[in-house]
C-alpha positions as CSV (number, residue, x, y, z in Angstrom):
1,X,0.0,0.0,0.0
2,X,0.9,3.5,-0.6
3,X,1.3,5.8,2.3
4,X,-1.9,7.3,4.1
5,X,-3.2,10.2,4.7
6,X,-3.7,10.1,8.3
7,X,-6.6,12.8,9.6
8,X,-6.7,11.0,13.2
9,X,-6.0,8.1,15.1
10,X,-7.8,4.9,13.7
11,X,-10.5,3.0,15.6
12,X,-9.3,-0.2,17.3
13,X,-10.6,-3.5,14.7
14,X,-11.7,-5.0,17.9
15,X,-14.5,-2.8,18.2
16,X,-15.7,-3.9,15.3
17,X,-14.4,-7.6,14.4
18,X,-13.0,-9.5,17.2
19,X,-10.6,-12.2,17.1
20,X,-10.7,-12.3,13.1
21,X,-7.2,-11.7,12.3
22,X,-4.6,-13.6,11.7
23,X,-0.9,-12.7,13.0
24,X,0.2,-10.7,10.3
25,X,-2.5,-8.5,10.4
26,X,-4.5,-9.8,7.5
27,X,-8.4,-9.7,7.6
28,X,-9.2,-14.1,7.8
29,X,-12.6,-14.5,6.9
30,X,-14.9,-17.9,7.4
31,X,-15.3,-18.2,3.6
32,X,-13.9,-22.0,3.6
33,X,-15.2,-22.6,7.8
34,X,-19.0,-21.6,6.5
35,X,-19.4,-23.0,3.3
36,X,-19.5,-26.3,5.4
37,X,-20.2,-29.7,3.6
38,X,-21.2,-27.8,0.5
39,X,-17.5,-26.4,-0.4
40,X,-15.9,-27.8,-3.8
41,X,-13.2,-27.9,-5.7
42,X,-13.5,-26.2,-8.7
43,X,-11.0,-25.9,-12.3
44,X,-10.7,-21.5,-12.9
45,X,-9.3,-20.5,-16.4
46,X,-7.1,-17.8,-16.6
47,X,-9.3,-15.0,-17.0
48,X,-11.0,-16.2,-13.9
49,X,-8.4,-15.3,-11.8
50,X,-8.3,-12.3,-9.6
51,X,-7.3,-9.5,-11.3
52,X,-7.9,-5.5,-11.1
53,X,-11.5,-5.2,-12.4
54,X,-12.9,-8.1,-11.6
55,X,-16.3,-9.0,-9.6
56,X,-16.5,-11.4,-7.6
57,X,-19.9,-12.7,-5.8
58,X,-20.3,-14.5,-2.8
59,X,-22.0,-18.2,-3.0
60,X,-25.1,-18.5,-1.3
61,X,-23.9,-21.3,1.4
62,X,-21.2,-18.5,2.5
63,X,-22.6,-17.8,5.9
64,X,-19.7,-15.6,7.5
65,X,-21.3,-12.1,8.2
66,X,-18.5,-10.0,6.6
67,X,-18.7,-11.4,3.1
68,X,-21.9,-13.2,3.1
69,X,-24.2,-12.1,-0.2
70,X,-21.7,-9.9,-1.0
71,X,-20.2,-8.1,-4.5
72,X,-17.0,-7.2,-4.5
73,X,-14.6,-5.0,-6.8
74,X,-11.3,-6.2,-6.8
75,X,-8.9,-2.8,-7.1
76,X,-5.8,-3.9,-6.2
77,X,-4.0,-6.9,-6.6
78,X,-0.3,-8.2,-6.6
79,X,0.0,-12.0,-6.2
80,X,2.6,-11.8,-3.5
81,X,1.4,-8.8,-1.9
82,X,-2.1,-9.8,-1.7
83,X,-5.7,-8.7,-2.6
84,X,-7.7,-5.4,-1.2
85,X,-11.6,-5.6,-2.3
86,X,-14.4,-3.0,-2.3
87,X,-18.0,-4.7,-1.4
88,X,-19.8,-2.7,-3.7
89,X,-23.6,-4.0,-2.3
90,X,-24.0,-2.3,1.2
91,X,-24.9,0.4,1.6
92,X,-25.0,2.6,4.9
93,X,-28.0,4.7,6.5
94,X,-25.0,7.2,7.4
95,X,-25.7,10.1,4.7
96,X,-22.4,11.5,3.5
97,X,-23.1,14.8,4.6
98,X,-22.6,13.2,7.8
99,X,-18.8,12.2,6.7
100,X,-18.3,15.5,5.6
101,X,-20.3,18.3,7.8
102,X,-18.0,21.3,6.7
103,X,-18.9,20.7,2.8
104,X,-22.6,22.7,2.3
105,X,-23.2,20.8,-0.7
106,X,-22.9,17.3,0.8
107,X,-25.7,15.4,-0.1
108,X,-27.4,12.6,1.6
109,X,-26.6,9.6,-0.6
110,X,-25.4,7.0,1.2
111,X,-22.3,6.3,2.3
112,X,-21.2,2.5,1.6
113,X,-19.6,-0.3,3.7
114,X,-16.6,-1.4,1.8
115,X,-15.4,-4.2,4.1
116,X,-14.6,-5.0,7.8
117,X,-11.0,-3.1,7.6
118,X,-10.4,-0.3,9.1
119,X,-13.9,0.9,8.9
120,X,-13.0,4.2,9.6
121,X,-10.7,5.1,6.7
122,X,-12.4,6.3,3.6
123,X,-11.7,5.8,-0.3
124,X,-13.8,6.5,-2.9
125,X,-14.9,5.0,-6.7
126,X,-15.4,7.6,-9.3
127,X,-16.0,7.4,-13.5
128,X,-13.1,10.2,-14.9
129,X,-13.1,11.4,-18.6
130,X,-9.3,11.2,-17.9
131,X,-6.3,10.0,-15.7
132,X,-4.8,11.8,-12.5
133,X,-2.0,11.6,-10.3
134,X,-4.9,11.7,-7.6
135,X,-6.8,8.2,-8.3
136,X,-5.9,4.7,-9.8
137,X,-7.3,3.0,-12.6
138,X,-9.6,0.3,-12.2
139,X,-11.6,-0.7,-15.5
140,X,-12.9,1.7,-17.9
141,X,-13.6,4.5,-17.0
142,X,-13.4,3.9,-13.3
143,X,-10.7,5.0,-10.6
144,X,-10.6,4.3,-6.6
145,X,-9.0,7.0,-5.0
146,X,-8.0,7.9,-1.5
147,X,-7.3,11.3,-2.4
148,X,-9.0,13.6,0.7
149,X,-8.9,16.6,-2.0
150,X,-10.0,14.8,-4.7
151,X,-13.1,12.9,-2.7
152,X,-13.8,16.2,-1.1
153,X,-14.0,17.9,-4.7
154,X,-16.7,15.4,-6.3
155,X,-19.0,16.0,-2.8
156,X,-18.7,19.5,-3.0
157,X,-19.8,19.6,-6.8
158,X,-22.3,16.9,-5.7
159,X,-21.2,14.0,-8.1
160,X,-24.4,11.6,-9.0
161,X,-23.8,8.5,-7.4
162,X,-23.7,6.6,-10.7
163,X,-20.1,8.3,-11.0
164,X,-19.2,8.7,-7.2
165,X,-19.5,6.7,-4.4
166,X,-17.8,7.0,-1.0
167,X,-16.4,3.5,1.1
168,X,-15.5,3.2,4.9
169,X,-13.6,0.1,5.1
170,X,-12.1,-2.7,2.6
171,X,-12.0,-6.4,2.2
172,X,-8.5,-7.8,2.1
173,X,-6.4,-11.1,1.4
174,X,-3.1,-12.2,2.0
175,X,-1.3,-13.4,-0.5
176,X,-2.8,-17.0,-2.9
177,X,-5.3,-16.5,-0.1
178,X,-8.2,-15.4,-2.3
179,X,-7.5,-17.7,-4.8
180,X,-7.8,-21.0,-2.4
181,X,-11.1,-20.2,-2.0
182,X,-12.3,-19.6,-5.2
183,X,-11.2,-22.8,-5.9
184,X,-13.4,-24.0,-3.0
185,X,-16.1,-22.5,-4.6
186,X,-16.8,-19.5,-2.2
187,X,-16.8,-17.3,-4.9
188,X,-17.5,-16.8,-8.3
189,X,-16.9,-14.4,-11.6
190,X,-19.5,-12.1,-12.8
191,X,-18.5,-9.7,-15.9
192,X,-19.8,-6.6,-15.3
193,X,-18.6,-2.7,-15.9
194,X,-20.1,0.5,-14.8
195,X,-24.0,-0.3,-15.1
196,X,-23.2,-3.0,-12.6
197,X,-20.5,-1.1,-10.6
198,X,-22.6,1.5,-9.7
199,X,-25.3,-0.6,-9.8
200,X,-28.8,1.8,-8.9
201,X,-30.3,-1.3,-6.8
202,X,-27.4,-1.9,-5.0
203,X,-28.9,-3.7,-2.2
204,X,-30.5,-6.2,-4.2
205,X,-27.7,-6.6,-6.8
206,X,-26.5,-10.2,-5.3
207,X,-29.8,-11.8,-4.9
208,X,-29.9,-10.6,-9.1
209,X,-26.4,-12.2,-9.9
210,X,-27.3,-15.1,-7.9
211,X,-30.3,-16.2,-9.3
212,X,-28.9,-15.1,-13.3
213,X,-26.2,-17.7,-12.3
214,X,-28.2,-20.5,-11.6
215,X,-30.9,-19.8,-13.8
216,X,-27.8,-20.2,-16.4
217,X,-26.3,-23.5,-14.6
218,X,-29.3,-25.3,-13.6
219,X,-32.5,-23.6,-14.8
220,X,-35.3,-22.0,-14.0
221,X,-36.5,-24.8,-11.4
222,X,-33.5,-25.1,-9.4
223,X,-33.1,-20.8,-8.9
224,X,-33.1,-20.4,-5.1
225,X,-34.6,-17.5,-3.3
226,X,-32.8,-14.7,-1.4
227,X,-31.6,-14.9,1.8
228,X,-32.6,-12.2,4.5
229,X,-30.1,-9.1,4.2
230,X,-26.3,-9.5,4.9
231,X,-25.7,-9.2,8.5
232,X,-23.1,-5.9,8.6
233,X,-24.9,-3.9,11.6
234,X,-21.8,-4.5,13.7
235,X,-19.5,-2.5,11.3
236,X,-22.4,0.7,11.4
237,X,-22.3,0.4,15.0
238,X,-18.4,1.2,15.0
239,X,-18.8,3.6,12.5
240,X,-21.4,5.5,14.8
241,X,-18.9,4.8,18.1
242,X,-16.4,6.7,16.0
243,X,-18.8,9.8,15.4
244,X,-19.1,8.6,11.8
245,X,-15.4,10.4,11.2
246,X,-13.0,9.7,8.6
247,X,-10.0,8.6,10.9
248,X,-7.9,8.5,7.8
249,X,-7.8,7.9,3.5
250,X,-6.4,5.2,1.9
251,X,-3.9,6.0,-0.7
């Protein structure tokens, strides 16, 4: 990772996630633990692999709270360094107006829960007619950026969330990690570019790639309801401990 802007001291994990990481610091989740008896091994091509760009979505046996009926954006990745995520499907009742008090034109879109790592700092994805120094490329036209100027710039000129969205938190693996438990079948492949990045149903955007996938592997019969909502109130509940502050911007 690149350095940080630091704007105060970050929120202890435990608040929000105890006893889930392992000794290096690494965010474990229960992906292979709670897929239980129904885990698999399964073949990956190339382009199946994780990669900048890529969506993944979380099988429906995945019961572990932090990822479970989740969509993530993969937007960084480095096979030895690991794998940082954005879950792109929750979003927050905390407005970000809230976030950012001194901006007047803050609206109240909702903020977004971007994974159960430090939950206080804040990054942002954003569509750019160009590149800057200030944001890296993802796919297309899209950048994540943890640029405090640059974040504070599209809220002030009130960006429409189909090209802005603000993140406390990521989702992060340690290195071949990830890619163990795709193989185990916790997640799987969706292509997908801005319509589904900045999805306007974002809360029911999982249940919608679910069922599209097994309406295209088994058929129509075998398409299995949703499941009740993902269970992320523990990471709000640090958030609002913390006075709903960015603590610092990932970079």
């Amino acid at each position: 990772m690149r350095g940080r802007v630091r704007v105060f001291a970050a929120l202890p994990m435990a608040l929000c996630i105890p006893g889930l990481f392992a000794g290096n610091g690494i965010f474990v989740p229960g992906s292979l633990r709670d897929l239980g008896g129904w885990s698999r091994t399964v073949q990956y091509s190339a382009q199946d692999r994780p990669s900048i760009g890529a969506v993944l979505v979380a099988n429906q046996k995945l019961a572990d709270p932090n990822f479970a009926q989740s969509v993530i954006l993969i937007v960084q990745f480095d096979k030895d360094g690991g794998t940082v995520g954005l879950i792109i499907n929750r979003q927050t009742e905390i407005p970000v107006s809230r976030i950012f008090p001194k901006v007047k034109q803050a609206t109240k879109d909702p903020v977004y829960l971007g994974g159960p790592l430090e939950v206080t700092s804040g990054q942002a994805l954003l569509r750019l007619p160009e590149k800057t120094t200030q944001a890296t490329h993802v796919a297309g036209d899209i950048y994540v950026t943890g640029s405090k100027d640059l974040i504070e710039k599209s809220v002030a000129s009130q960006a429409d969330p189909s090209k802005f969205r603000l993140y406390l938190g990521y989702a992060g693996w340690a290195p071949g990690q990830l890619e163990a438990e795709i193989r185990l079948g916790a997640w799987s492949f969706v292509s997908g570019g801005p319509d589904l990045i900045f999805d306007r149903e974002p809360d029911s955007l999982w249940s919608r790639l679910i069922h599209r996938e097994i309406a295209s592997d088994y058929g129509p019969k075998e398409v299995l309801s949703a499941l009740s909502a993902p269970c992320h109130s523990r990471f709000e509940l640090a958030l609002r401990k913390s006075g709903c502050e960015i603590r610092q911007f990932r970079q």
